[in-house]
N, C-alpha and C positions, 0 to 999 in steps of 0.2 A: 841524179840526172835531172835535166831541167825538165819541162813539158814538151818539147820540141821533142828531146831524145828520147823522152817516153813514147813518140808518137811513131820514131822509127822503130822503135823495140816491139810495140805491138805489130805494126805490119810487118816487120820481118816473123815473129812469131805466127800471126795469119798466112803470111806466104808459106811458111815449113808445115801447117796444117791442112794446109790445098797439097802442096805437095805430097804427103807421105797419103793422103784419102787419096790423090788421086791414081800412084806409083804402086797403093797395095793390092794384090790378087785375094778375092772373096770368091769363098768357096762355099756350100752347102755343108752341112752337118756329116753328110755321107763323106763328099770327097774331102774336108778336112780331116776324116780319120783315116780315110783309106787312099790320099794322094798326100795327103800332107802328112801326113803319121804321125799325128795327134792322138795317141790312142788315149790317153787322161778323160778327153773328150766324151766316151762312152762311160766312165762312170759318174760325171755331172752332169749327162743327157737325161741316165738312167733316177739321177736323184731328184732331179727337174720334173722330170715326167711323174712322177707318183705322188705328186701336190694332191690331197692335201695330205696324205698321210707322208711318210718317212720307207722309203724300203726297210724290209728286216729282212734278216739274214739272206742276203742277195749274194750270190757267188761270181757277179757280174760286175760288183765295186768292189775296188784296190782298196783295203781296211786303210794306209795313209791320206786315201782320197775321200773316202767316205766319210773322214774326220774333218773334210773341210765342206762341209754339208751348207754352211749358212747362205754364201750368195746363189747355189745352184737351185735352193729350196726354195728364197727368195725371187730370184729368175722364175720359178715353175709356178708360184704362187699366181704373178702378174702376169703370166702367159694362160693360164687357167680360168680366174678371172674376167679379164677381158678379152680373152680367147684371140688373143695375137699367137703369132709363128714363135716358138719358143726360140728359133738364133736369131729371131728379131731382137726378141726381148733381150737374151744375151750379148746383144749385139749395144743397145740401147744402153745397158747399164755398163759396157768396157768403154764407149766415147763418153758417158758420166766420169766415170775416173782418168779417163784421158784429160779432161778437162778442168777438172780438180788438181790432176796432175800439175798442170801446164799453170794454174792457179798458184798453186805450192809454189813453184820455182819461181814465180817472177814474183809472190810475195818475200820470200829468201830474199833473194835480189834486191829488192828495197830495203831492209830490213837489213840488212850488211851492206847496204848502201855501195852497192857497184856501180862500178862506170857504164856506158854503155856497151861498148869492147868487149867487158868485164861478163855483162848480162847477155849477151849475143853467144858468145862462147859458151862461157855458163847453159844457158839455154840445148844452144845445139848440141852439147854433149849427152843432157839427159832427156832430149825429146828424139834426137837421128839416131838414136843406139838402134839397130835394129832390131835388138831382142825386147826391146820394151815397147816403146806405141807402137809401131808395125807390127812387131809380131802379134800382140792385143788385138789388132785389129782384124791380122789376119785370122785368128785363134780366135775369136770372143769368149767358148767356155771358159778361158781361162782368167777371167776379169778380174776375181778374184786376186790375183796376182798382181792385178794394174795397182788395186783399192792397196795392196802391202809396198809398192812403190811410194803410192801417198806416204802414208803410216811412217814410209822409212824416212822421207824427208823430215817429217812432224818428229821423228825422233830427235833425228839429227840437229832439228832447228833448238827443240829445247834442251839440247845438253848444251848447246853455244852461249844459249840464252838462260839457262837457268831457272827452267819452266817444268819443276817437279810433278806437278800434277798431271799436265801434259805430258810427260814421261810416262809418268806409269800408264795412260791412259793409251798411247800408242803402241806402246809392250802388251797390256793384256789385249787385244781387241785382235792383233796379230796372231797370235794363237787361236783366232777362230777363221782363220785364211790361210795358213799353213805351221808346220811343225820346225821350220825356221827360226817362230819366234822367237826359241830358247835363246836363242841368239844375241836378240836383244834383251830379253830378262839376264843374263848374264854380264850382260852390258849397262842395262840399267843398275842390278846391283851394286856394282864396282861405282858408277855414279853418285848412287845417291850414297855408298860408302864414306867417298873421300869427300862429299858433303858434310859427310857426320847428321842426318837425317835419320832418325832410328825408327821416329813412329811410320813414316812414308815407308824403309824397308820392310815393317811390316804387314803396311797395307797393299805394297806391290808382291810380298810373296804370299798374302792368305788369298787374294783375286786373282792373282795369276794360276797360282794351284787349285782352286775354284773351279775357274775356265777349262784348266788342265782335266777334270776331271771328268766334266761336263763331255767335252770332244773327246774324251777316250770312251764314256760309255755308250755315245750317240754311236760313235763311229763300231763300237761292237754290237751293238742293236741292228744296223742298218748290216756291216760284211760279217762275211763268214772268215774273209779271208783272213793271214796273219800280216802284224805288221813285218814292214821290210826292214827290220836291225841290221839285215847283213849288207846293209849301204852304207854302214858305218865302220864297216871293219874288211870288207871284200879285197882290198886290195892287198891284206895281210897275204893272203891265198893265191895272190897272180901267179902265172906262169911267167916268172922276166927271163925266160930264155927268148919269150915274142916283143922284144924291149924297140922295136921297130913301130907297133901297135902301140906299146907303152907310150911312145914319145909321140906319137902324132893326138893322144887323150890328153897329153899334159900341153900340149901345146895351142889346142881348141879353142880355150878361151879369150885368146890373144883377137879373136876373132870379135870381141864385143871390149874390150879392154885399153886394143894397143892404140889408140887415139890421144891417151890419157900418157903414153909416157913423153907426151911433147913438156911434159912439166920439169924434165929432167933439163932441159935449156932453163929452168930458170932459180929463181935464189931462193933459198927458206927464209921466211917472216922472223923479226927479232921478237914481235911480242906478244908469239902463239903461245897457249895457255897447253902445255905437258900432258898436265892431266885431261884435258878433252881428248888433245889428238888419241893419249891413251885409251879412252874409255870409246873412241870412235872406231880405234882398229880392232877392237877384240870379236864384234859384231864381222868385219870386213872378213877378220882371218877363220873364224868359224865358220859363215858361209861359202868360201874360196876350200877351205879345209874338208866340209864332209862331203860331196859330190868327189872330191883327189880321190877321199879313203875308198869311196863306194870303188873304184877302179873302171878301167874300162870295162868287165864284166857285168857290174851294175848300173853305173850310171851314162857310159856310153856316150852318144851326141848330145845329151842331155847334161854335160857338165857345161854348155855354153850360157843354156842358160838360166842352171840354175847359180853356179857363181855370179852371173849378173843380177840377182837380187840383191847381191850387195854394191851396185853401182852406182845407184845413189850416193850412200851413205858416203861412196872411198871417193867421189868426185868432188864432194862438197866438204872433205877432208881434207884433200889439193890444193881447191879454192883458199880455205881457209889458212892454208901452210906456208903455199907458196904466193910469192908477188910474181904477180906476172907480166908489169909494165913492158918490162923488155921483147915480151913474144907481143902484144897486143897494140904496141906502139910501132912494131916493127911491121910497116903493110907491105912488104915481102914475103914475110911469115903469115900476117893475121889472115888475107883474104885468098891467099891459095886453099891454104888450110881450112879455113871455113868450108870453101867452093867442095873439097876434097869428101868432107863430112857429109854430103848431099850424096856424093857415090857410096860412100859406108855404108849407109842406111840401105843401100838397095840388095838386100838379101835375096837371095836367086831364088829363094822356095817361095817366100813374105810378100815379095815384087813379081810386077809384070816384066821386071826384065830379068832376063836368063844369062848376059853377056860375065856373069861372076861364077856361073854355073864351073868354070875350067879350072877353080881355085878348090872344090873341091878334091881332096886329098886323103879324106879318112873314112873308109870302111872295115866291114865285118865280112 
């Protein structure tokens, strides 16, 4: 992009960041667990609150949550401190990675040298999602999450790029923001596999298992509770006589997704490199994969968005796959669709508008 293009790309970026601050509903700590039903919220309130110690055996934190101890300890540290409102401070550190976020993507962008079309798109897919900066926003305990969006970009860029180091360093750090990560260490080994890197394989699995260890005994120090295995296997168990309920859980995520099958209008790339796109889908199919297995039993409305932790990673795997001159050149196509992305985002719960409220379809 020349300068000129770069100067549209930032103010349309500046206009989707007034937009989504201005469009999302803030709520207090109370009614985002008990209007928003956020319940996660009360176990990183609970770990926040007890700066400077650690809870121990607290029957009030979820043992998978209490494993992700660092940014809520961190959060309570700086709220303790200098004696700010602690969903301030929560608040403060989700627009920090909102804004790193938004950093990461338009460094991509440059960096794969896209049009402007290209980075506009690009862009709006992984800033309008609504399960990611809105929801962050409207959530802040969950910030954590935003800072593993980063992570996931930073993964994404060095397996393109071939940035070892950076690899391992994005995989181990994710394992102290959630239990996902495996996701990536799984992804990264096959990486640095087909590299043929043997001392790296080594140094990504004696630090990652390290980490691992680290968050398992924090995380038994702090809950009493057990961890939830059976989100990994619950659907084995369903009842599919209630295959009505079954289908409207599988169908959820289409809710933060289906923007992305506009790629099927266009061509595959002749000289995408096998093994990335390989080593990029194993990460997409395990996160999309263990929210399925959890079933609707376990993991409920909650497969929206945890499948979307991989939406990074499967957007900028599209990018990379497919050429999209055809849809982006085509301003029939580019700027409805664009216009269309601004109503996506507007989540009936996340937003002040409620006019999507009527597309609700799935309860218990």
């Amino acid at each position: 992009m020349n300068a000129n293009e770069s100067r549209i790309l930032y103010l349309y970026q500046f206009f989707c960041i007034i937009f989504l601050l201005l469009t999302t509903k803030y709520l207090n700590i109370h009614d985002i667990i008990n209007i928003g039903g956020q319940m996660d919220a009360i176990s990183y309130t609970e770990i926040a609150e007890q700066f400077p110690k650690l809870p121990h055996e607290s029957d009030a934190i979820l043992k998978n949550l209490a494993q992700r101890f660092v940014i809520p300890y961190a959060v309570g540290s700086i709220s303790k401190l200098f004696n700010i409102d602690l969903i301030l401070v929560f608040r403060i550190f989700t627009i920090t990675f909102v804004l790193l976020y938004i950093y990461l993507i338009t460094f991509f962008a440059n960096k794969l040298k896209f049009s402007l079309r290209e980075s506009v798109l690009f862009f709006s897919f992984l800033v309008l999602n609504p399960y990611i900066t809105r929801y962050h926003l409207f959530n802040p305990m969950q910030s954590h999450d935003m800072l593993f969006f980063c992570l996931c970009i930073l993964f994404t860029y060095s397996v393109i790029k071939n940035k070892f180091i950076l690899n391992i360093f994005a995989t181990v750090v994710t394992i102290f923001l959630r239990q996902t990560s495996i996701a990536l260490f799984f992804s990264s080994l096959v990486y640095l596999i087909f590299n043929k890197k043997v001392k790296l394989i080594l140094l990504l699995c004696s630090t990652y298992f390290l980490s691992l260890l680290i968050i398992v005994y924090v995380g038994k120090y702090i809950s009493t509770d057990t961890f939830p295995f059976q989100t990994a296997y619950r659907l084995f168990f369903y009842d599919f006589t209630q295959i009505e309920t079954l289908l409207r859980f599988a169908l959820l995520p289409l809710l933060s997704f289906f923007p992305l099958f506009l790629f099927f209008l266009s061509k595959v790339k002749k000289n995408i490199d096998i093994k990335i796109v390989l080593v990029l889908l194993i990460p997409c199919i395990m996160m999309i994969a263990q929210p399925y297995l959890g079933g609707p039993t376990s993991t409920g409305r909650n497969i929206v968005r945890i499948t979307t932790l991989c939406y990074p990673i499967l957007t900028i795997l599209i990018f990379y796959s497919f050429d999209l001159k055809k849809i982006i050149n085509n301003n029939l196509i580019f700027f409805p669709y664009l216009f269309s992305l601004f109503f996506w985002s507007l989540h009936p719960t996340f937003s002040i508008f409620k006019f999507f409220g009527v597309f609700r379809f799935f309860n218990y």
